[in-house]
N, C-alpha and C positions, 0 to 999 in steps of 0.2 A: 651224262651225270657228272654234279663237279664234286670235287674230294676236298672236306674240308682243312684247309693249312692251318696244321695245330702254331700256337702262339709259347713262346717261351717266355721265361724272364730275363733272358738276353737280349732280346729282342726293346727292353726298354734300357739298355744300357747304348743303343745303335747312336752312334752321330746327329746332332741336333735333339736327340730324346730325353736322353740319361738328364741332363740340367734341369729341363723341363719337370722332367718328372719327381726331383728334388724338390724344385720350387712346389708342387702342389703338397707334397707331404711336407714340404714347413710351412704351408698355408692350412692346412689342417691340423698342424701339429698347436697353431696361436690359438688356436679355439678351443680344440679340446683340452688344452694343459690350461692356458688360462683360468676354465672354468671350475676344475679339479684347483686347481694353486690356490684360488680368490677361497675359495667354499673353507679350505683349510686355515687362511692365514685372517679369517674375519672375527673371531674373539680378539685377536691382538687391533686389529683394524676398531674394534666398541671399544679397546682397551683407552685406545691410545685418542679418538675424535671424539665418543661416546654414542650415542644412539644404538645402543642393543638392541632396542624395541622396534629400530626402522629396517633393520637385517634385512626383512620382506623386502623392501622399497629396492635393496641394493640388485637384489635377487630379480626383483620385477622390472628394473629399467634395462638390465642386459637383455632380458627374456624379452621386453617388449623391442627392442632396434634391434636384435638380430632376427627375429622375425619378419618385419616389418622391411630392414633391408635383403634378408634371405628372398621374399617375396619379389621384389621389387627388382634383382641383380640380375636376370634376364633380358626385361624391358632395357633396363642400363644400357648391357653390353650392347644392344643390339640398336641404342642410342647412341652411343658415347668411341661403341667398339671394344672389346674382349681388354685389352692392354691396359686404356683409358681407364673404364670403367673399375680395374682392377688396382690402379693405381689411387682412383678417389677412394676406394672401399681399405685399402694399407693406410694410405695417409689417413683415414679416421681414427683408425684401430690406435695408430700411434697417437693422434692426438688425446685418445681416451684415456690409453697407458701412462699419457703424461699427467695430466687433471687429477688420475688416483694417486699417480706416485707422488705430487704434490700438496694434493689436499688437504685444507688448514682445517677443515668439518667437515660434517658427515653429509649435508648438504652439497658443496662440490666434490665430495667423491660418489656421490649417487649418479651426479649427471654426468661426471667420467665414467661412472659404469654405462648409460644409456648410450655414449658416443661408444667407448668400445664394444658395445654389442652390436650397434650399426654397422662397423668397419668389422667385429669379426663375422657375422651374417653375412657381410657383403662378401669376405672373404669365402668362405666355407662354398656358398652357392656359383662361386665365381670359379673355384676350381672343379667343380663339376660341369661349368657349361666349358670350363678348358679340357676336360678331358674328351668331350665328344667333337671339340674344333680341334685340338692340336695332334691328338691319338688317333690310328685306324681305328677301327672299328675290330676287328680281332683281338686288337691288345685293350679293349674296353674292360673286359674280365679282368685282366691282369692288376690295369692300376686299381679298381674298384675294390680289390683285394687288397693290395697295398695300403691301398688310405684306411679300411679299415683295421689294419695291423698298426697302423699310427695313432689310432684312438684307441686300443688294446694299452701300447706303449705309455702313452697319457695318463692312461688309469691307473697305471703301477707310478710311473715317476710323476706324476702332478703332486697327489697328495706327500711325496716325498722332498719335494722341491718345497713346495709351502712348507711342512714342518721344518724344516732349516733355518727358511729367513724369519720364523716365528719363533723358533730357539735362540736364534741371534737376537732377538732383541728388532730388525729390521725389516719390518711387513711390506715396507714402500721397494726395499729394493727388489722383489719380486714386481713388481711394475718396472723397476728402470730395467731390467731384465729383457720383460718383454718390447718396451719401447726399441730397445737395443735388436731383438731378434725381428720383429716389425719392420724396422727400418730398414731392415738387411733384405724383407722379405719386398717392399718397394721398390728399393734398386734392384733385386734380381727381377721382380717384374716389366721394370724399363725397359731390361738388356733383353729377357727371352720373350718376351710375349712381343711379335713382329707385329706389322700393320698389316700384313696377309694375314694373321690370325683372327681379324677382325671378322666379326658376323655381318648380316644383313643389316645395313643403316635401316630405322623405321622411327618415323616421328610421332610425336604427339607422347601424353603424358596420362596414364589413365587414375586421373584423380577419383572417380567414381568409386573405384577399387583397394586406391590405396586409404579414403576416409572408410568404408566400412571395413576395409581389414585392422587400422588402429584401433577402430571403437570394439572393431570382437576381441583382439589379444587385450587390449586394457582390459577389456571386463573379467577373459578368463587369468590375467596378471596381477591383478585385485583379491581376484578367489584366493591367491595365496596367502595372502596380505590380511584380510579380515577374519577374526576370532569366532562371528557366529556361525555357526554352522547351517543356516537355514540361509543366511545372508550369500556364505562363499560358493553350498551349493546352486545357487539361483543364479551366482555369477557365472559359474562355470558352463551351468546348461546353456545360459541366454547365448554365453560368450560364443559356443559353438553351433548353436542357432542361427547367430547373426555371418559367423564364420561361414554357414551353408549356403547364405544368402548370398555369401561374395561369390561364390558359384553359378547363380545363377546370374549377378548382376554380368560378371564378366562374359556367361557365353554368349550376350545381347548386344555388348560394348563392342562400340566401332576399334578401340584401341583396344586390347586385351593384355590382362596384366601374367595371366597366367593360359596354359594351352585349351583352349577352347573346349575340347573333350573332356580335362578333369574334372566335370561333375557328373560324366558318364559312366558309371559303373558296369556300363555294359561293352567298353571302350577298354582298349589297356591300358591309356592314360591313367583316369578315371578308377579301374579297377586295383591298379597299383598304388597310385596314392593311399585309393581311402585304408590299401592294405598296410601300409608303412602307418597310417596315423593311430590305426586301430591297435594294432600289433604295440607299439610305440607305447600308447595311453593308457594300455592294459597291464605292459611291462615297468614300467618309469616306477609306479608305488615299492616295487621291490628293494630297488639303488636307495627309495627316498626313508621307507621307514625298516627295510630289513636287518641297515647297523642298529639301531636303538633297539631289535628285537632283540638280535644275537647278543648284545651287552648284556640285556638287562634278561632274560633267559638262560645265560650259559657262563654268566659273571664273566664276559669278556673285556678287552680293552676295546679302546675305540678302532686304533691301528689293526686291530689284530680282525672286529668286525668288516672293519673297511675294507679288507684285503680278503675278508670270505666273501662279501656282495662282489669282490670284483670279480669272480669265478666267473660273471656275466661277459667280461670284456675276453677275459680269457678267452672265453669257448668260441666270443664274437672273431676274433683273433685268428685263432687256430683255423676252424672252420675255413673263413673268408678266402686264408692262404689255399687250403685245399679246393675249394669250390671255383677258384682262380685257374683251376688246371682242366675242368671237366668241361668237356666238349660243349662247344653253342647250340648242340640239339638236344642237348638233356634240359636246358635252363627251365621247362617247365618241371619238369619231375624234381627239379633243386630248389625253385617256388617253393611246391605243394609239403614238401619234407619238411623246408626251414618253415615253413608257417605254423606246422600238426606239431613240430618240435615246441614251440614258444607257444605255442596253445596249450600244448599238456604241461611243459614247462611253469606255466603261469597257475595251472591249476596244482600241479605236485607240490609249488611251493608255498600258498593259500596253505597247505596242509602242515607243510613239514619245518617253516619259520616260527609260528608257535607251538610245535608239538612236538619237533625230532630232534635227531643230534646235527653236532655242525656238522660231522660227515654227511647226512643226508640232505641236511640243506644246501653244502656245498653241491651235490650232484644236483640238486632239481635246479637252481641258479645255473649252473654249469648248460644245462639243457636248455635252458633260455638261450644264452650267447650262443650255440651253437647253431639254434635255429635262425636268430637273425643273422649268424656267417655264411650259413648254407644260401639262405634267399635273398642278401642286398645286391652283390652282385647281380643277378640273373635277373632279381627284378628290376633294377635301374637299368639295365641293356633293353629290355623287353619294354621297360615306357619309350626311353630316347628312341629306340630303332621305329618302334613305333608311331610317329611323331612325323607333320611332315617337315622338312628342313628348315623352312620356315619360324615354326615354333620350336627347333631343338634349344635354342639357347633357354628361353623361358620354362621347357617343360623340365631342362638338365639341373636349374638354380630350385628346381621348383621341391627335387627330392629330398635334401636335406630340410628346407622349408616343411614341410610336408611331417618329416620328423621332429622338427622343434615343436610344431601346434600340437602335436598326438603329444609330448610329452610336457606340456605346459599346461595341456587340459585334463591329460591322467594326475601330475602331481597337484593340480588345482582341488581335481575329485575325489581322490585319496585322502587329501587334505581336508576336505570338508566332511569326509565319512571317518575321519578319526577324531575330528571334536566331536562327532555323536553320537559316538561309540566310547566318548569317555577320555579317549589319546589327548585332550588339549594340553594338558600342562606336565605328560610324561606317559612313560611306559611303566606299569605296574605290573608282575610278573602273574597274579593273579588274574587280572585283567584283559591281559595277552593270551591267554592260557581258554579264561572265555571265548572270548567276541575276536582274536586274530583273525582266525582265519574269514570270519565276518570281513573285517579289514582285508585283508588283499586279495578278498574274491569280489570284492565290489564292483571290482573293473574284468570280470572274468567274460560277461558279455561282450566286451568290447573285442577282447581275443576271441573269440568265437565269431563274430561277425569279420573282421581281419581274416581268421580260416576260410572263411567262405567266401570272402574275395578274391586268394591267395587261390585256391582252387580253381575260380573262372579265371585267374589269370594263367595261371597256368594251362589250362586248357587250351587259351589261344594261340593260332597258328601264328608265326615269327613271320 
């Protein structure tokens, strides 16, 4: 009988580790602050190029390239090599940081958003196929905790970062900012990521996969975009119609872009994914319409609602660290908890954002983040180990991918179920008071199905 060797956080401080394991938390740190900073400092961005009206566009080209490279950053590595691959995905990120912090219009700073959502996608999913090549497999917990304490971190200092360069008067310098920390993030990639870090060389290009996966994120990145609400929901369904399809086209594909099992549900790939996108698409309406609740319900500030939704990152946070610590034979029972959390979670808050005080809505949000802290760990270990070596690089880039669609197609759907429900052109506290919780139970199926995935994964033997 073997005795499991518990894992510390010393243990990621060991010779050769500790750099490494910096460099992935400031590759995580570019994406999620980014996208916090950009959302904050974008009325000074209408102010100053104009196009108020095209906000969506800005919003939809990041969504569509980190997608689209999230997707794809597997394949890459397992082209190009881990290093490589990682270095094309920084150098994009900077040249996009550059484009915005430049931009003479609104026009080229949209397509600098599209490039740094390529380079940050690329990034994001490039650190998880480095966590399963450069980390044992014991300290997997450890940093998958970590990085989610990074995006916890994010959420408090993103929107605090933009407020500043947006008080100064200077929106663009929050770009030269990140070109600055980008670049940084480059060279360290040069120096630690070795050429034994490299994956399996594999040729070929699965174009099959990467044309139906643009044409489903476009469709479901448009739902955002368009005002009818018959229109954006018909976008969003097709979007993830055509999205199911790339599932099946890929388990057929001689090349495969993603792990052949994810659209097995009966598989841990398969059952983990579709439990991250569910979970994800069910939770996302919360972050997107719960500040204009709490404003416009409890006459708060925006700062002051943005910092009660982050109870979400909080809990994420918290949790994550703990869930870091519990043995590799529990990860099922850590599943099925973090899934029932962010299930009832999603339903207590459907109730209590238009009906309760902020104290109750902080706790039901709060319950969210603690469900997805309890379960991303346990469930990213339990795809990758599952997996055969072969596909870990593509199955590793595939988790975070996996969460940008669930959350591209819940704020797509959410979005189209508040134009007609009335939400198009504001929050009316009457209104809210009605048909809320209508609003953020729309996506409650979604969590329920998520639970039920989250279950069979759990259930499965390691």
């Amino acid at each position: 009988m073997t005795t499991e060797t518990p894992a510390s956080w010393r243990d990621l401080m060991a010779p050769g580790l500790a750099l490494r394991f910096g460099l992935l938390c400031l590759g995580i740190w570019l994406n999620a602050a980014d996208t916090l900073v950009t959302v904050t400092i974008m009325p000074s961005v209408g102010q100053d190029l104009g196009g108020y009206q095209y906000f969506g566009w800005a919003v939809a080209a990041y969504l569509l390239g980190s997608i689209i490279a999230g997707a794809a950053a597997g394949r890459l590595s397992m082209v190009l090599g881990l290093r490589q691959a990682t270095l094309v995905a920084g150098g994009a990120y900077v040249i996009g940081c550059l484009a915005s912090a430049v931009a003479p219009d609104f026009l080229t700073f949209v397509l600098g958003r599209l490039v740094q959502g390529l380079g940050a996608g690329g990034i994001v999913a490039l650190c998880y196929v480095a966590i399963a090549v450069m980390f044992p497999q014991r300290l997997w917990g450890k940093v998958f905790g970590a990085i989610s304490a990074v995006w916890g971190v994010a959420t408090v200092l993103g929107p605090l970062v933009g407020g500043v360069f947006a008080e100064l008067g200077f929106w663009r310098g929050a770009f030269w900012m990140f070109v600055v920390q980008g670049s940084v993030f480059v060279a360290a990639s040069a120096l630690l990521m070795e050429k034994g870090d490299r994956t399996e060389r594999s040729g070929g290009v699965p174009v099959p996969q990467l044309l139906v996966l643009t044409v489903a994120v476009g469709m479901i990145a448009s739902a955002g975009i368009v005002t009818r609400p018959v229109i954006g929901g018909a976008l969003a369904l097709f979007g993830v119609v055509v999205m199911a399809s790339l599932l099946r086209v890929n388990a057929r594909a001689r090349t495969p872009l993603l792990p052949r099992s994810a659209g097995d549900l009966r598989r841990a790939a398969g059952a983990g994914y579709f439990m991250i996108f569910a979970l994800e698409a069910a939770a996302i309406g919360l972050s997107v319409y719960g500040p204009a609740f709490i404003q416009r319900q409890h006459d708060a500030s925006p700062l002051f609602a943005g910092y009660v939704v982050s109870a979400i990152a909080g809990g994420w946070t918290i949790t994550a660290l703990l869930a870091a610590v519990v043995p590799h034979r529990l990860d099922g029972i850590m599943i099925r908890l973090g899934a029932t959390c962010v299930m009832l979670g999603t339903v207590w808050s459907a109730w209590t954002l238009p009906h309760r005080s902020v104290a109750e809505i902080f706790a039901s949000l709060l319950l969210v983040g603690c469900g997805f802290g309890l379960a991303w760990g346990p469930t990213a270990k339990r795809i990758i180990g599952a997996l055969p070596s072969d596909e870990q690089a593509m199955g590793s880039s595939s988790i975070p991918t996996a969460q940008m669609i669930g959350g591209a197609a819940g704020a797509a759907g959410i979005g189209a179920a508040a134009n007609a429900l009335g939400f198009a052109h504001g929050i009316e506290p009457s209104t809210a008071t009605a048909v809320g919780s209508w609003l953020f139970g729309a996506l409650i199926p979604l969590s329920l199905a998520g639970w039920l995935a989250a279950l069979r994964l759990g259930g499965m033997k390691q």
